[in-house]
N, C-alpha and C positions, 0 to 999 in steps of 0.2 A: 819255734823251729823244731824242727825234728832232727832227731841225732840217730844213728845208724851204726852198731857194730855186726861185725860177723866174727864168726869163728866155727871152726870144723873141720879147718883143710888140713891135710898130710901128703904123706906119701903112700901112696899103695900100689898094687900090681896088679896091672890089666886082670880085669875080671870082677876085681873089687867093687865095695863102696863103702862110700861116705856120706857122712849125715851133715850137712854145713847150715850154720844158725844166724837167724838176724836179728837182734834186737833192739827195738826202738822205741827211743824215750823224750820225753817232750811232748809238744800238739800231735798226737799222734791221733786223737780224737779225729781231727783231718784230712788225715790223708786216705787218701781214694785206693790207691791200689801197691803193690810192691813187685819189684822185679829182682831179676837176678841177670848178669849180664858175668861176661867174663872175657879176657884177656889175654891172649896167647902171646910168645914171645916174640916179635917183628908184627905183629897183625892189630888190626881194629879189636876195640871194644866189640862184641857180639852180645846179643840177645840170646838168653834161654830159658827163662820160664816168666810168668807172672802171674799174680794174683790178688783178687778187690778183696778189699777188707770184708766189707757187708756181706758180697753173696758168695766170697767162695771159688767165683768163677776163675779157672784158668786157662792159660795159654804157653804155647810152647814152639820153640822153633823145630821143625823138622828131624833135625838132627839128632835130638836126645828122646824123640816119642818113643815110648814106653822103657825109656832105661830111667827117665829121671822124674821124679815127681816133687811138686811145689803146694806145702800146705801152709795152713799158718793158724796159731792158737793167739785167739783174741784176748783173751784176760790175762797173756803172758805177754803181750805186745810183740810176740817172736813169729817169723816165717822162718821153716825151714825147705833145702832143696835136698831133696833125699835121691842120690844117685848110683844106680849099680849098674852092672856088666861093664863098669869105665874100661874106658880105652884110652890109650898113648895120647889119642889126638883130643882129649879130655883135658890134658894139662892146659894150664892158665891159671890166672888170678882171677877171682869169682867175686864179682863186687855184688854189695846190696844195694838197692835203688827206690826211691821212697815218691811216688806220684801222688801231689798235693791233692791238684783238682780235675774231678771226671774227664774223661776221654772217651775217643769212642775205643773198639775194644783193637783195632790197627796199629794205633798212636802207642798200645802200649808194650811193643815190640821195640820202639825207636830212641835210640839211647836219649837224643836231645829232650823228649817229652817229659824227662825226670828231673827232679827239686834237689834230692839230697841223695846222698852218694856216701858210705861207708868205705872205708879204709882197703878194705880186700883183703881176700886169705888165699893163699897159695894152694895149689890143688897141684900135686903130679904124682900121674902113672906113670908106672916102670911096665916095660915090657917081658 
């Protein structure tokens, strides 16, 4: 199995950024791609970035293109979400998400299509 932590959240003040971490250990040889999802208070889990081990390739919802970027270094087993110009409505808990096996690249926007799921780290902007 694969195991999932994060870490990187704070507090900071619209306009800010943060660098938030996921490290993963176990079969991670595995797994296909990683996501980052997040959680505001009263609302659904959200989609916001993701990224396949192999090539690289990523994906983003709408909302965060060009404030937040999703990399991930292979010999450290770590993806991070590198996010600036945050905004208020940024706040939530930021979960890591770990996709065993291929998908097309739609499926991996959608919280269900993920295996393993990390702890979460709190993220809020102040205005």
């Amino acid at each position: 199995q694969v195991q999932l932590v994060e870490s990187g959240g704070g507090l900071v003040q619209a306009g800010g950024s943060l660098r938030l971490s996921c490290v993963a250990s176990g079969r991670t040889f595995s797994t296909y791609a990683m996501g980052w999802f997040r959680q505001a208070p009263g609302k659904e889990r959200e989609f916001v970035a993701a990224i396949t081990w192999s090539h690289g390739s990523t994906y983003y919802t709408e909302s965060v293109k060009g404030r937040v970027t999703i990399s991930r270094d292979n010999a450290k087993n770590t993806v991070y979400l590198q996010m600036d110009s945050l905004k208020p409505e940024d706040t939530a808990v930021y979960y890591c998400a770990a996709k065993i096996s291929w998908a097309e690249s739609r499926r991996l926007g959608v919280e269900s299509a993920y295996d393993r799921w990390g702890q979460g780290t709190q993220v809020t902007v102040s205005s």
